[in-house]
N, C-alpha and C positions, 0 to 999 in steps of 0.2 A: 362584535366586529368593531374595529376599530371607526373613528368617526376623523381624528387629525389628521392632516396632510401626513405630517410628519410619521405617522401611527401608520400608515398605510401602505408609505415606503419601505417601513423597517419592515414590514411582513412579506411585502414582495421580495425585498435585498435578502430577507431571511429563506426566506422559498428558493432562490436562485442558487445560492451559497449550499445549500440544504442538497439541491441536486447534483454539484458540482461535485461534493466534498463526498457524496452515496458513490458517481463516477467512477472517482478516483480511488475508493476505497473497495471498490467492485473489482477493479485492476489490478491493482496489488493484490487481493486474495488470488485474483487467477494467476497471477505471477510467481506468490507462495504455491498455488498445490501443485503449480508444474516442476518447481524444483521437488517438493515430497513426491512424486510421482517416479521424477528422476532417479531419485534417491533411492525407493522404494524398489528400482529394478535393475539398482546397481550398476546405473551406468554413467559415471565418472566425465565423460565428456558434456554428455547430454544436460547432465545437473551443473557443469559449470557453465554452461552456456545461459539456463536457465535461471542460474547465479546470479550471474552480468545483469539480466535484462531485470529482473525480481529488485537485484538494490535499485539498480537507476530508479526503477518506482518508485520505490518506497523514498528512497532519496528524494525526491522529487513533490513526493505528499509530505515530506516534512517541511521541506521549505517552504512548500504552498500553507501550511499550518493545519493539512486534515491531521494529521500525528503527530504527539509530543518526539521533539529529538531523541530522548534518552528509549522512547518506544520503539522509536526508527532503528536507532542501534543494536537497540535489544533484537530484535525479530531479525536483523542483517546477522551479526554474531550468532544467533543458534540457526540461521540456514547455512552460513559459511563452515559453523561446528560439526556438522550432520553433512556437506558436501565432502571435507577432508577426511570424515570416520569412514569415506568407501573407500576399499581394499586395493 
């Protein structure tokens, strides 16, 4: 265990960030399998609504820094790919 002031903060600020960053990355998955879910029963409105709400997240955890931007895009671009391949 750590014994420095300074040593003790970084594990607490680390614990804090640690639970923050689990939150927010807990969100975004349920954001992603509601647009797959959408997708999954072919219903065009449904998944773009879930579209909308799915990027702002993600959006959102990249700025905050739980995800690389270039991740962030990646995962926006094959949910937007897979909302327009419904019929």
């Amino acid at each position: 265990m750590a014994n420095i002031k300074s040593a003790k903060k970084r594990v607490l600020v680390a614990k804090t960030r640690n639970e923050r960053n689990k939150a927010i990355k807990s969100s975004v998955k349920t954001a992603v399998k509601k647009v797959d879910a959408a997708v999954a029963a072919n219903d065009k409105e449904a998944a773009s609504a879930a579209l909308l709400a799915a990027t702002t997240a993600i959006d959102k955890a990249a700025s905050k820094g739980v995800y690389h931007k270039n991740t962030a895009s990646r995962k926006v671009s094959r949910m937007a790919k897979a909302v327009n391949g419904i019929a």
